[in-house]
Gaussian input, Z-matrix of N, CA and C with variables (Angstrom, degrees):
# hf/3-21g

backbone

0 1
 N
 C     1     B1
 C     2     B2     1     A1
 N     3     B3     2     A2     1     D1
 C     4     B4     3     A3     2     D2
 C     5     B5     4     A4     3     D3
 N     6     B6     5     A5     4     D4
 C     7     B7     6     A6     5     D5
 C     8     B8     7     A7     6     D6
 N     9     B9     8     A8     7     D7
 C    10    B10     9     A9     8     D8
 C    11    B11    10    A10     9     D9
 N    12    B12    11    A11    10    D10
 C    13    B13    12    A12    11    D11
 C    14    B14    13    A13    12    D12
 N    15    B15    14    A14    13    D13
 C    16    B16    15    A15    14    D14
 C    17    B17    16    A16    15    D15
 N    18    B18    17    A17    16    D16
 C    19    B19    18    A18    17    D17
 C    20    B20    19    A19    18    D18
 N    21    B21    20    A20    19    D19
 C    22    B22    21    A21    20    D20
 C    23    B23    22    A22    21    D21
 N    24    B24    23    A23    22    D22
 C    25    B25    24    A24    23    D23
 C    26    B26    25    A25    24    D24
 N    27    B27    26    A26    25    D25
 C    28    B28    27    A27    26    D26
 C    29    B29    28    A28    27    D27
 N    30    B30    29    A29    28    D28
 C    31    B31    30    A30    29    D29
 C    32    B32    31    A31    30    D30
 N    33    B33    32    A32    31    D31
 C    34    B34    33    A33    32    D32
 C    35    B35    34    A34    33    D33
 N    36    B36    35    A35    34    D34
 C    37    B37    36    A36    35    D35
 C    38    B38    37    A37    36    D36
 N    39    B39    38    A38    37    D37
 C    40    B40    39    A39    38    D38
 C    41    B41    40    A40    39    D39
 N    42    B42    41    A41    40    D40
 C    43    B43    42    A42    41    D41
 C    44    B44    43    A43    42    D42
 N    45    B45    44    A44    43    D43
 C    46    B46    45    A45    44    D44
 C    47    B47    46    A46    45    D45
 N    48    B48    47    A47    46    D46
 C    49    B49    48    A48    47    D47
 C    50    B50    49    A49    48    D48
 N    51    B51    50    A50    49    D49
 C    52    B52    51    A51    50    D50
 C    53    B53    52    A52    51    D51
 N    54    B54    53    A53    52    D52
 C    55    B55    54    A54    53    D53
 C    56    B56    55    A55    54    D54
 N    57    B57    56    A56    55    D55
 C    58    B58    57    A57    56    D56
 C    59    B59    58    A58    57    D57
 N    60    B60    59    A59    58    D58
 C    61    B61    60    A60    59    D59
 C    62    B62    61    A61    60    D60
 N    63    B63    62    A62    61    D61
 C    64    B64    63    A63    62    D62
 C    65    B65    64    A64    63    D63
 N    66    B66    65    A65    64    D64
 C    67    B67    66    A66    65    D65
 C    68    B68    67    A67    66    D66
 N    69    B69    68    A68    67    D67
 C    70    B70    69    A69    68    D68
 C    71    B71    70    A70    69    D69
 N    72    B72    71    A71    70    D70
 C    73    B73    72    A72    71    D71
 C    74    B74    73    A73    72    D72
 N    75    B75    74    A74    73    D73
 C    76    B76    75    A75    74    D74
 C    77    B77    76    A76    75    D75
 N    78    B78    77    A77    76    D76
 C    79    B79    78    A78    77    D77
 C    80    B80    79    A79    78    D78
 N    81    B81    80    A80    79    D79
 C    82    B82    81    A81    80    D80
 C    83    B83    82    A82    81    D81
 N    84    B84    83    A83    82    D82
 C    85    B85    84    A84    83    D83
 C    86    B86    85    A85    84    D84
 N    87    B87    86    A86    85    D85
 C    88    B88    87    A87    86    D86
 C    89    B89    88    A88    87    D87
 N    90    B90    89    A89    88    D88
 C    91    B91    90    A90    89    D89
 C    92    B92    91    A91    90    D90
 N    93    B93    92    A92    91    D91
 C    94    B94    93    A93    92    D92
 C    95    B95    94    A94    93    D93
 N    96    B96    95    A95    94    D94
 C    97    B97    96    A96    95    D95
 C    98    B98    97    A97    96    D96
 N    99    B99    98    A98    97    D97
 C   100   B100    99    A99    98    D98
 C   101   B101   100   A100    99    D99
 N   102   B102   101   A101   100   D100
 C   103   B103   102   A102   101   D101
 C   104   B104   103   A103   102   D102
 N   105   B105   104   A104   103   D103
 C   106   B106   105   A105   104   D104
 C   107   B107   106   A106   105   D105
 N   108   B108   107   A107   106   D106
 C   109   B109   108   A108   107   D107
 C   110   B110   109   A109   108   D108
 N   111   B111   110   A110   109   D109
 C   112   B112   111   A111   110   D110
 C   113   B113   112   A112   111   D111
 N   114   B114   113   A113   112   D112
 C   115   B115   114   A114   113   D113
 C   116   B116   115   A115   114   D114
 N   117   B117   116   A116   115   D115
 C   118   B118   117   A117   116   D116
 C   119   B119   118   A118   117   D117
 N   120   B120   119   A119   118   D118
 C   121   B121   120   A120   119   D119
 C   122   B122   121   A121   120   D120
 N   123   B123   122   A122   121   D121
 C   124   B124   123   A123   122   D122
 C   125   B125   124   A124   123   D123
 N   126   B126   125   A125   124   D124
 C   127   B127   126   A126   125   D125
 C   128   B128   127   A127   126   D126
 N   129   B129   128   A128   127   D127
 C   130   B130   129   A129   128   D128
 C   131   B131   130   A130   129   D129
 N   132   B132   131   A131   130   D130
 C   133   B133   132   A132   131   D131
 C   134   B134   133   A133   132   D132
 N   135   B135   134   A134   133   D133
 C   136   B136   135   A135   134   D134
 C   137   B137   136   A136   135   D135
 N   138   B138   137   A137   136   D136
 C   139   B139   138   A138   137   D137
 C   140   B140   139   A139   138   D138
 N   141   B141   140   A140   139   D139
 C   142   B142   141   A141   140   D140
 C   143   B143   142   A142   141   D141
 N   144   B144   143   A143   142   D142
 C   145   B145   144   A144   143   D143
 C   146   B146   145   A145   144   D144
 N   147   B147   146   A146   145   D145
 C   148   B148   147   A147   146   D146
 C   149   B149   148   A148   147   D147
 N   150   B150   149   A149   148   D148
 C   151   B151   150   A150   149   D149
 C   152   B152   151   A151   150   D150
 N   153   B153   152   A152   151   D151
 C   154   B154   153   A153   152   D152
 C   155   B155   154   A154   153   D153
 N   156   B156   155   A155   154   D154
 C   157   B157   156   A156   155   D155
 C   158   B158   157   A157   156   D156
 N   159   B159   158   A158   157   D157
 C   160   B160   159   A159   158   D158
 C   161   B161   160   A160   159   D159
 N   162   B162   161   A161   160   D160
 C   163   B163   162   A162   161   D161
 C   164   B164   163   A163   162   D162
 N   165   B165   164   A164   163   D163
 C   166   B166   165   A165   164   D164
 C   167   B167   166   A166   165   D165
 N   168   B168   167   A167   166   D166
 C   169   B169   168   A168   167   D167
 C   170   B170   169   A169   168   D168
 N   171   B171   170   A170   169   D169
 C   172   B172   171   A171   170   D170
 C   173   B173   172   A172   171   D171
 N   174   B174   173   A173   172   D172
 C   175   B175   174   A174   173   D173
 C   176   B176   175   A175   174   D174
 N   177   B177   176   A176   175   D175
 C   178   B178   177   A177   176   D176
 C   179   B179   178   A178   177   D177
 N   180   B180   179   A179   178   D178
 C   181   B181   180   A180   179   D179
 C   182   B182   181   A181   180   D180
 N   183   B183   182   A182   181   D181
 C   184   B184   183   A183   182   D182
 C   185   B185   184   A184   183   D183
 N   186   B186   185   A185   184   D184
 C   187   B187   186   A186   185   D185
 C   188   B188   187   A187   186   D186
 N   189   B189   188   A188   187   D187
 C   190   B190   189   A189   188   D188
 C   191   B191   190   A190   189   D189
 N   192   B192   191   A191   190   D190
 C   193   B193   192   A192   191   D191
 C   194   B194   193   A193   192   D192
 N   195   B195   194   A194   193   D193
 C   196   B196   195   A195   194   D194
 C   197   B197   196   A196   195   D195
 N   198   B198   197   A197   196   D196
 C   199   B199   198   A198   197   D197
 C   200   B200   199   A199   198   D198
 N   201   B201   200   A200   199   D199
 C   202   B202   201   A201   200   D200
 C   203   B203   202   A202   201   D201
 N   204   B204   203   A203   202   D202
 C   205   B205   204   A204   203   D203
 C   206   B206   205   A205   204   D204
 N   207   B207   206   A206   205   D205
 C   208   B208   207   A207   206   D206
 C   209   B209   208   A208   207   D207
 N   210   B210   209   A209   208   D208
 C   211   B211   210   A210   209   D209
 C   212   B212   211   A211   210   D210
 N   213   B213   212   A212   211   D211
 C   214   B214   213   A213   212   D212
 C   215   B215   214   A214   213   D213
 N   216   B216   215   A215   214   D214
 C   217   B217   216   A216   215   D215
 C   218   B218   217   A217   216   D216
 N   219   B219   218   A218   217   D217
 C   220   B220   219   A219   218   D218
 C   221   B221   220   A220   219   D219
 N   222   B222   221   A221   220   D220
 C   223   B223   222   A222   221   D221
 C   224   B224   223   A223   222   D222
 N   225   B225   224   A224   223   D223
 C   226   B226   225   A225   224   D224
 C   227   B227   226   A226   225   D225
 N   228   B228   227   A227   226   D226
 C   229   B229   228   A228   227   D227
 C   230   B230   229   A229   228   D228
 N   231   B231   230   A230   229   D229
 C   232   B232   231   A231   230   D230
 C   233   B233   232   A232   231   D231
 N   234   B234   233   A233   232   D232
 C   235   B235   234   A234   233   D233
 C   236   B236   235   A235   234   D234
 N   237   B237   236   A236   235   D235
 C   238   B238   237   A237   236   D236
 C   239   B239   238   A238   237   D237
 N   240   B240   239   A239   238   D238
 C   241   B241   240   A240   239   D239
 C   242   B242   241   A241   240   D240
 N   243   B243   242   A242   241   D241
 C   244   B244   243   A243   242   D242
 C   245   B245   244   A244   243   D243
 N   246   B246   245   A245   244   D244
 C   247   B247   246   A246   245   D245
 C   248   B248   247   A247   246   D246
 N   249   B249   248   A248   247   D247
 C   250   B250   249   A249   248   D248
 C   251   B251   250   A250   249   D249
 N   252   B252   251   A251   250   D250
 C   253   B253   252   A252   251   D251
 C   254   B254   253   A253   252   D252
 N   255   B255   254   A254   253   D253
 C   256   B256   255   A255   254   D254
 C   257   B257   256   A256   255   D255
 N   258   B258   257   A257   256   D256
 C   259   B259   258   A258   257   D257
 C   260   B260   259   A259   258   D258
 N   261   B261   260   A260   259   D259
 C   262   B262   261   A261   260   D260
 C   263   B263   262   A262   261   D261
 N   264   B264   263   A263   262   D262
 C   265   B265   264   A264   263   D263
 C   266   B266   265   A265   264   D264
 N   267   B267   266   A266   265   D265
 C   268   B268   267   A267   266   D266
 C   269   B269   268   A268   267   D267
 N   270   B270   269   A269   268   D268
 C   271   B271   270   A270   269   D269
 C   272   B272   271   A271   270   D270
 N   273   B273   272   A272   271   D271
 C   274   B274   273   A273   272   D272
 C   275   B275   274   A274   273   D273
 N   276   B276   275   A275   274   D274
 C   277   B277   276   A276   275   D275
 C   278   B278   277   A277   276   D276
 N   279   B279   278   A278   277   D277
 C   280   B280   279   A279   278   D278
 C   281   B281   280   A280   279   D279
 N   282   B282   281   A281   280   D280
 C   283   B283   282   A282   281   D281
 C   284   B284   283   A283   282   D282
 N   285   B285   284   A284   283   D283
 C   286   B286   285   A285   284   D284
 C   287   B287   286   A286   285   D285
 N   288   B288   287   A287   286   D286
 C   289   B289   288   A288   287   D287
 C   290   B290   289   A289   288   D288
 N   291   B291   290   A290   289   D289
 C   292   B292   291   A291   290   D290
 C   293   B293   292   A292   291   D291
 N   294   B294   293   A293   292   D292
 C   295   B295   294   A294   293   D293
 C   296   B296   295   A295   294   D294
 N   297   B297   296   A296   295   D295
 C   298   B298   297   A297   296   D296
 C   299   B299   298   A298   297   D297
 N   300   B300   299   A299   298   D298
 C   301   B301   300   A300   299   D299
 C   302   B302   301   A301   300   D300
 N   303   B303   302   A302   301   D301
 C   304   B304   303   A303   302   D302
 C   305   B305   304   A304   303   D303
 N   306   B306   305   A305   304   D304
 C   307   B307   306   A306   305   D305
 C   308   B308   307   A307   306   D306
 N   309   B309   308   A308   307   D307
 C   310   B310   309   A309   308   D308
 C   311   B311   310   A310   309   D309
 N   312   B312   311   A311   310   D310
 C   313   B313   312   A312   311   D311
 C   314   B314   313   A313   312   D312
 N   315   B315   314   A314   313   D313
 C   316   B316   315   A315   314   D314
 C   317   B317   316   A316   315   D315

   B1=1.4446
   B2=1.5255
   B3=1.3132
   B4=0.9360
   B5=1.9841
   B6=1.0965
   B7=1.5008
   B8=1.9182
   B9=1.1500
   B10=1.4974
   B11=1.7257
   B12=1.8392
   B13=1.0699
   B14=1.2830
   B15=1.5436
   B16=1.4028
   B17=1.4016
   B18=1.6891
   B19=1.2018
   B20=2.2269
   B21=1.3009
   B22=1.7403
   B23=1.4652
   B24=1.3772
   B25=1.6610
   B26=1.3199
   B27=1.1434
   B28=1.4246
   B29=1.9268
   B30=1.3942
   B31=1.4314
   B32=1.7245
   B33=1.2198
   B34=1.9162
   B35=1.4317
   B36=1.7645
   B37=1.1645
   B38=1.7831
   B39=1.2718
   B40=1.7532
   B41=1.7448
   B42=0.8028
   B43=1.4955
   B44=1.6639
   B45=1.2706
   B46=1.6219
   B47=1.4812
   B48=1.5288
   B49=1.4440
   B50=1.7353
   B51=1.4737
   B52=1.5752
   B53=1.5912
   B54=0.7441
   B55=1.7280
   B56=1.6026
   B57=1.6248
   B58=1.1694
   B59=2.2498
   B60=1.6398
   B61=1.4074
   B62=1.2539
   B63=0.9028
   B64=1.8407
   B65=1.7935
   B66=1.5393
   B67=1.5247
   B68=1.4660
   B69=1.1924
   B70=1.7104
   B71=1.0399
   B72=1.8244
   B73=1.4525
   B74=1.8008
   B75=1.1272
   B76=1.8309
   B77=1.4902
   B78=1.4108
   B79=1.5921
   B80=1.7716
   B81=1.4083
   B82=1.7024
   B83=1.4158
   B84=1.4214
   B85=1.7141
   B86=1.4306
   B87=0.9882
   B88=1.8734
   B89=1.9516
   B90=1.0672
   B91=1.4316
   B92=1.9304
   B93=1.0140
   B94=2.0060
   B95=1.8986
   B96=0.5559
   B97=1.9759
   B98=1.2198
   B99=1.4347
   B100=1.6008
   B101=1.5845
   B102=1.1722
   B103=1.3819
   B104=1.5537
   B105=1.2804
   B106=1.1845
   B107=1.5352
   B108=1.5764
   B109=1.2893
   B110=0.9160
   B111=1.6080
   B112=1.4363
   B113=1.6666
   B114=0.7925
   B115=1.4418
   B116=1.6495
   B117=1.6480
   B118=2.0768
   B119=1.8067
   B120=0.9542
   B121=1.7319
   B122=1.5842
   B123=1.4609
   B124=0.7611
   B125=1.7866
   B126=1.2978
   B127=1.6655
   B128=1.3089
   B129=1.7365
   B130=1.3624
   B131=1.9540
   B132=0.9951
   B133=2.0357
   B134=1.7008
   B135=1.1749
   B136=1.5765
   B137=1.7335
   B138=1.1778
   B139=1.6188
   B140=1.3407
   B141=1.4719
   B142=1.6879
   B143=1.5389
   B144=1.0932
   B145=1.5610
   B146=1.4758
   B147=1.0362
   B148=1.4124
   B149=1.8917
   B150=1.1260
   B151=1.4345
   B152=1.3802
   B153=1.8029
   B154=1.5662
   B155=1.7706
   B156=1.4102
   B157=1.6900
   B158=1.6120
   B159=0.9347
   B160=1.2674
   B161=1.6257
   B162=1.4548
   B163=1.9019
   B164=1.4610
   B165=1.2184
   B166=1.7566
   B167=0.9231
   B168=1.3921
   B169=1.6388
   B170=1.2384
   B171=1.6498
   B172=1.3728
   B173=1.4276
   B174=1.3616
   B175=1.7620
   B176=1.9115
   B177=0.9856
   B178=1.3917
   B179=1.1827
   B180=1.3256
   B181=1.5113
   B182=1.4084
   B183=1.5008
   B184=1.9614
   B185=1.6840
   B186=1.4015
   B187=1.6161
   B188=1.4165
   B189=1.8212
   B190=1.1688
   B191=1.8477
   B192=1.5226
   B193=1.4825
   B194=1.5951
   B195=0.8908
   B196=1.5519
   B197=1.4094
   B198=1.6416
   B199=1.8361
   B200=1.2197
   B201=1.0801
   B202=2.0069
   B203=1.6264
   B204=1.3246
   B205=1.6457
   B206=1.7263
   B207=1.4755
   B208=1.4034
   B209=1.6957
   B210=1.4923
   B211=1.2866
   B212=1.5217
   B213=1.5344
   B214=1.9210
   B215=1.9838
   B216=1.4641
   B217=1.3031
   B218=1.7033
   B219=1.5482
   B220=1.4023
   B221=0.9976
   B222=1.3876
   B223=1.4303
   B224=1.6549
   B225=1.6208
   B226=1.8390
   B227=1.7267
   B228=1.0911
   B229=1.8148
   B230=1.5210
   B231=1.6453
   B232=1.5616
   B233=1.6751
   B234=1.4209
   B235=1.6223
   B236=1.7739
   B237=1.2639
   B238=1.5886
   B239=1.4844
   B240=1.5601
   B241=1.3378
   B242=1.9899
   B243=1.2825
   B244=1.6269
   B245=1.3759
   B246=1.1972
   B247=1.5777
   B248=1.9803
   B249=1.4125
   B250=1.6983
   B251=1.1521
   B252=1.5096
   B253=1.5366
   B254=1.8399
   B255=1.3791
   B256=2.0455
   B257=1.3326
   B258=1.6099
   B259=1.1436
   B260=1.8291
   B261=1.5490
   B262=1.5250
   B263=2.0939
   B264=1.4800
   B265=1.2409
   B266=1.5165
   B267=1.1713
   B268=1.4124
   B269=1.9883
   B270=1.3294
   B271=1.6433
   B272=1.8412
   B273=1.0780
   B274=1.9867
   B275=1.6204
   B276=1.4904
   B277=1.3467
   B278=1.0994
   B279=1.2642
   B280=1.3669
   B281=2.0111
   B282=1.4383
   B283=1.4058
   B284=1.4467
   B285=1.4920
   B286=1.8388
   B287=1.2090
   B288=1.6487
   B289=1.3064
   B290=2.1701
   B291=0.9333
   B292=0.8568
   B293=1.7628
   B294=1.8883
   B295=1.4004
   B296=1.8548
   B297=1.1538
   B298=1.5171
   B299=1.4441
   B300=1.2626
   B301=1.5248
   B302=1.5187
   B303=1.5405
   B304=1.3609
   B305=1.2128
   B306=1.4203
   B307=1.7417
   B308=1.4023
   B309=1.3147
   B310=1.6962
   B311=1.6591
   B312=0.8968
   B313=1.4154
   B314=1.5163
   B315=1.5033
   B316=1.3870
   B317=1.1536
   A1=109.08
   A2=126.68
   A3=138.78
   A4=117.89
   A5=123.72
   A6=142.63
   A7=92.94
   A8=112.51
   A9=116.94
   A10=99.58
   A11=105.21
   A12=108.90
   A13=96.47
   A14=101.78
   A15=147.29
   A16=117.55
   A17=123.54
   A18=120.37
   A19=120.70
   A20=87.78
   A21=77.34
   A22=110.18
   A23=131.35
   A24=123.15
   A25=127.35
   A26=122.40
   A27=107.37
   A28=109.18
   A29=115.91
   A30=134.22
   A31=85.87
   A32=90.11
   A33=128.42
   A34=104.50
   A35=98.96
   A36=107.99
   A37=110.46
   A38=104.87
   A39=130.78
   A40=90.13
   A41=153.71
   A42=158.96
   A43=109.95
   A44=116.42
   A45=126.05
   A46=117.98
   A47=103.65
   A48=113.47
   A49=114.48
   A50=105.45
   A51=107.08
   A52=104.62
   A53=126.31
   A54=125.08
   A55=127.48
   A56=85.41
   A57=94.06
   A58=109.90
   A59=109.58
   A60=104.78
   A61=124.19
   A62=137.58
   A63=124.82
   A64=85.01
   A65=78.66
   A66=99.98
   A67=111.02
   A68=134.85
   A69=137.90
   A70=108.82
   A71=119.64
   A72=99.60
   A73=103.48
   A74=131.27
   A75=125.88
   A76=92.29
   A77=100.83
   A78=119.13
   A79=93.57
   A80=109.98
   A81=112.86
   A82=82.16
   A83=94.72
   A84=111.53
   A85=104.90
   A86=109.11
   A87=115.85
   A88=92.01
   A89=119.69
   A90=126.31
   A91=86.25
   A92=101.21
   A93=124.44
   A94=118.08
   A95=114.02
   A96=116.14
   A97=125.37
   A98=89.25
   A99=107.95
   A100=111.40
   A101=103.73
   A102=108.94
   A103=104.73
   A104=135.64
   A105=126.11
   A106=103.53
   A107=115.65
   A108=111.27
   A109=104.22
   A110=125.12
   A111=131.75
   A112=92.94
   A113=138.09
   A114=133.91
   A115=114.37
   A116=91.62
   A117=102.36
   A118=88.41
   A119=98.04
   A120=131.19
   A121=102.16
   A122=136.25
   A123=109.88
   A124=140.51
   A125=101.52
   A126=111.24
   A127=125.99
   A128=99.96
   A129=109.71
   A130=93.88
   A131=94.34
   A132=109.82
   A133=91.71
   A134=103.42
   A135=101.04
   A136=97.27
   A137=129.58
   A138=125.58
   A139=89.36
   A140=140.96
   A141=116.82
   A142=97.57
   A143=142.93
   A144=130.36
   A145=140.94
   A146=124.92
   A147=106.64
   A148=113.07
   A149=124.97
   A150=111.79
   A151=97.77
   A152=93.90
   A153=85.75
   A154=86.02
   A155=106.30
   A156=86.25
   A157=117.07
   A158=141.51
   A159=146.83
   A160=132.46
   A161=100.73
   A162=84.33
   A163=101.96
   A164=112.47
   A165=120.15
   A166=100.09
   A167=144.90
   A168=159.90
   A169=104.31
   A170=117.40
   A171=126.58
   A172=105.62
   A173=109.74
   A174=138.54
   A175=81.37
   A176=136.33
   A177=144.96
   A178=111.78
   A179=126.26
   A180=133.46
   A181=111.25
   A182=102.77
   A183=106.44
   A184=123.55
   A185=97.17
   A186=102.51
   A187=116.09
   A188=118.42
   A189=113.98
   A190=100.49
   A191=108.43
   A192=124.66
   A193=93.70
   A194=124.15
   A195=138.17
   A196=111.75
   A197=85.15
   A198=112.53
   A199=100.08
   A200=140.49
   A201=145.62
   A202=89.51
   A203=129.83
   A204=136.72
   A205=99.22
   A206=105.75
   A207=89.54
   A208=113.24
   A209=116.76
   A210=118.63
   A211=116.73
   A212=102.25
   A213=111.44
   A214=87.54
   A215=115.50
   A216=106.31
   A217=106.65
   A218=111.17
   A219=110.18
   A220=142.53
   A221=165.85
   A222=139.33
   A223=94.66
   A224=90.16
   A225=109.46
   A226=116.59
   A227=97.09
   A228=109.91
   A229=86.46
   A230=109.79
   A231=107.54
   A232=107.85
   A233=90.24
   A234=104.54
   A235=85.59
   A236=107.74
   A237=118.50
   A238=89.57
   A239=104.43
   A240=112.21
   A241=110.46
   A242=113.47
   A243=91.83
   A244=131.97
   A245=112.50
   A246=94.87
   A247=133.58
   A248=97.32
   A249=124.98
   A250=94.68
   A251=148.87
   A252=104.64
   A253=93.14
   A254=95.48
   A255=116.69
   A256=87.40
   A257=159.74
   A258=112.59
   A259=98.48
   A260=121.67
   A261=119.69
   A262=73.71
   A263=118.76
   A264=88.77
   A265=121.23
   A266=110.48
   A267=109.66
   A268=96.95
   A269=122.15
   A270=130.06
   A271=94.88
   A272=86.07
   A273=84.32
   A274=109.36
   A275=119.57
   A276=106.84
   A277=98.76
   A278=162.64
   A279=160.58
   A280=104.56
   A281=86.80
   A282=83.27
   A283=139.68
   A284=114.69
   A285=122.79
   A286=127.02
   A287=113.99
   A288=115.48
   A289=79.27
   A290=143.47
   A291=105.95
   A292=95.64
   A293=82.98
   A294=106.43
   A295=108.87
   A296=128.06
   A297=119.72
   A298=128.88
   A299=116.10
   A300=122.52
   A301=101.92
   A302=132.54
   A303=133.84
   A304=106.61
   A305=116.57
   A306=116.71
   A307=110.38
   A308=117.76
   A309=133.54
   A310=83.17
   A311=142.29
   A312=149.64
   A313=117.62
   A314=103.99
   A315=106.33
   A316=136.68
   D1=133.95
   D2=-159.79
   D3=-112.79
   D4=104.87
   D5=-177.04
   D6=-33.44
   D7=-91.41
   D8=-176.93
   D9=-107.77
   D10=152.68
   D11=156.91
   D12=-160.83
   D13=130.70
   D14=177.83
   D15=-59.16
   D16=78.91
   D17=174.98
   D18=-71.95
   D19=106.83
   D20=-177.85
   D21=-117.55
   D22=-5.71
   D23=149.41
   D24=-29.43
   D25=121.82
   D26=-168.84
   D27=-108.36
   D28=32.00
   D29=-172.59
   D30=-156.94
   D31=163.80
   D32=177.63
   D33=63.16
   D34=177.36
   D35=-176.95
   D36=-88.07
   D37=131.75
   D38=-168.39
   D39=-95.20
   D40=-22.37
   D41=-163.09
   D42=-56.10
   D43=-59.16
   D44=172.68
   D45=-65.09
   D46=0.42
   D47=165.24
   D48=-70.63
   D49=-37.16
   D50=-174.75
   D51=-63.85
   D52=-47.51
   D53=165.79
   D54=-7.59
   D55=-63.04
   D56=-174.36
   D57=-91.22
   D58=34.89
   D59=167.84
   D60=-94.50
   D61=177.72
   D62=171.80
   D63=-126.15
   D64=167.13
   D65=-164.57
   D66=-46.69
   D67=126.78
   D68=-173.25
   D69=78.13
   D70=24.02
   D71=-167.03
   D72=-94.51
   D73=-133.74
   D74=-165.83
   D75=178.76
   D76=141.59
   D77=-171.04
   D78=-132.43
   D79=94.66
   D80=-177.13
   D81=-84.19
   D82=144.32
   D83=155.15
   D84=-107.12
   D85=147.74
   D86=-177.20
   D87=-136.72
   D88=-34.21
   D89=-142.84
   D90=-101.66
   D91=106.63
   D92=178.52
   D93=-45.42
   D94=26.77
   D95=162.52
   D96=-66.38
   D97=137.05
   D98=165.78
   D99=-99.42
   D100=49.67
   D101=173.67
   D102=-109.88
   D103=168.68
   D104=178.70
   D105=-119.74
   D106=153.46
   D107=171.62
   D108=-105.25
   D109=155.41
   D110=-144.55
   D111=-120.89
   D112=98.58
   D113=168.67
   D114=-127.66
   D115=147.12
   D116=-171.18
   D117=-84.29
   D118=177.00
   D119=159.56
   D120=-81.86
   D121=-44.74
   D122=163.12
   D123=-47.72
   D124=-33.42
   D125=-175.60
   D126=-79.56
   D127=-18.64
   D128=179.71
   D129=-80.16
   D130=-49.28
   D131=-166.02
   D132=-52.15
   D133=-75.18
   D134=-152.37
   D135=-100.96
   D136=33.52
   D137=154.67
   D138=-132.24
   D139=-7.30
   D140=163.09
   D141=69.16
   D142=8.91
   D143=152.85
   D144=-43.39
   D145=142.12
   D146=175.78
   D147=-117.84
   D148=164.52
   D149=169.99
   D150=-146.18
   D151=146.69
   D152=-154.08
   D153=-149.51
   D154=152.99
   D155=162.29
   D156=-146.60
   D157=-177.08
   D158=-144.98
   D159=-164.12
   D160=135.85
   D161=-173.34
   D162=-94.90
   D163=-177.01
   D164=177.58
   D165=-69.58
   D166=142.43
   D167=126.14
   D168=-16.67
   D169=169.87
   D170=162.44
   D171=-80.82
   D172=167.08
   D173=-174.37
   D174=-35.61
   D175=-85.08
   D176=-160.61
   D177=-42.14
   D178=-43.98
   D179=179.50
   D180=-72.29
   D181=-56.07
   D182=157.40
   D183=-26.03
   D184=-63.01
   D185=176.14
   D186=-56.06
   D187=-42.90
   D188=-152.21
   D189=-78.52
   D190=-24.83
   D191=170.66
   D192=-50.91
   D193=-78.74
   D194=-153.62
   D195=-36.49
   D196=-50.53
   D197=-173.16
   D198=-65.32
   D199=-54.37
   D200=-161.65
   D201=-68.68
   D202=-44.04
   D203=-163.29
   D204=-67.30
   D205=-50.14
   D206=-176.44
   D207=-74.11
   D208=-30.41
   D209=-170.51
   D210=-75.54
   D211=6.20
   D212=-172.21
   D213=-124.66
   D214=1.99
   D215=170.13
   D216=67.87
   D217=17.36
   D218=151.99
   D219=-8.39
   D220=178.83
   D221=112.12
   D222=-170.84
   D223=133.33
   D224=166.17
   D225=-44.27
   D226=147.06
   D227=177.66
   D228=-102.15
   D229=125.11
   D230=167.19
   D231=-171.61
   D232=162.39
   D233=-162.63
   D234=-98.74
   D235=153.09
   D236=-178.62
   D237=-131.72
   D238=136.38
   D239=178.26
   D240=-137.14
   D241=112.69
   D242=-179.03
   D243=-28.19
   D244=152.90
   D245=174.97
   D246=-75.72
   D247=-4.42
   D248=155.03
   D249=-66.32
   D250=9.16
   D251=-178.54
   D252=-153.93
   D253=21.08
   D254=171.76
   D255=-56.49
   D256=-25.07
   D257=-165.45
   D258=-95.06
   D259=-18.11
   D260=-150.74
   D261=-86.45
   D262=-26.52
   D263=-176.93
   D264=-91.70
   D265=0.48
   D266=179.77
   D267=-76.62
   D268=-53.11
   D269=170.34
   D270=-32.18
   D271=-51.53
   D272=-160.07
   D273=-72.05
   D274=-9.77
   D275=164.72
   D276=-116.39
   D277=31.24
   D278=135.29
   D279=-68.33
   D280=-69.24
   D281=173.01
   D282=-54.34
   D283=15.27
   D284=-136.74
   D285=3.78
   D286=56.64
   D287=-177.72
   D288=-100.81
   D289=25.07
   D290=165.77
   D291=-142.35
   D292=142.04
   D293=-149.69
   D294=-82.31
   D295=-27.27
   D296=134.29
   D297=-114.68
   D298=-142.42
   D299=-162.42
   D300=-81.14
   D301=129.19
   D302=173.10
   D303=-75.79
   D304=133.33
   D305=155.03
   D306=-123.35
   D307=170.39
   D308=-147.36
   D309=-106.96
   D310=167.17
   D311=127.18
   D312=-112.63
   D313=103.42
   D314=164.70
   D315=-56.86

């Protein structure tokens, strides 16, 4: 169970994220949807969660994020796709068949 987790998708449903909080834990949204998250009264009451969301920082706050990510050994979950094949990956995150963030390799 996980203290905070950082919703940054900005499509699908974020909801099956609360699941995985432990008691007092916080589900930031950063990632912009008009999707709604679906949560009981029960989960807030008796899992003590919070949901909360947030805009990007300025240039400085960006860096200082970045900087703590590499120094805690951070690192993105993501699918790498050549850049010959940007259109099957652009389909595959439209469609949410793809299960993290796509990147291009130049």
């Amino acid at each position: 169970m996980q203290q905070v987790v950082i919703a940054t998708a900005a499509a699908g449903d974020i909801s099956p994220l609360l699941n995985g909080l432990a008691s007092g834990g916080r589900l930031v949204v950063v990632g912009a949807s008009d999707e709604p998250v679906k949560v009981t009264p029960m989960q807030l009451v008796f899992g003590n969660v919070r949901i909360m969301g947030s805009l990007t920082g300025s240039a400085i706050q960006n860096e200082n994020n970045l900087r703590f990510a590499t120094d805690q050994g951070i690192r993105a979950m993501i699918e790498t796709r050549p850049m010959s094949e940007a259109t099957e990956a652009y389909e595959r995150m439209s469609s949410g068949d793809a299960r993290f963030r796509m990147v291009l390799k130049v």
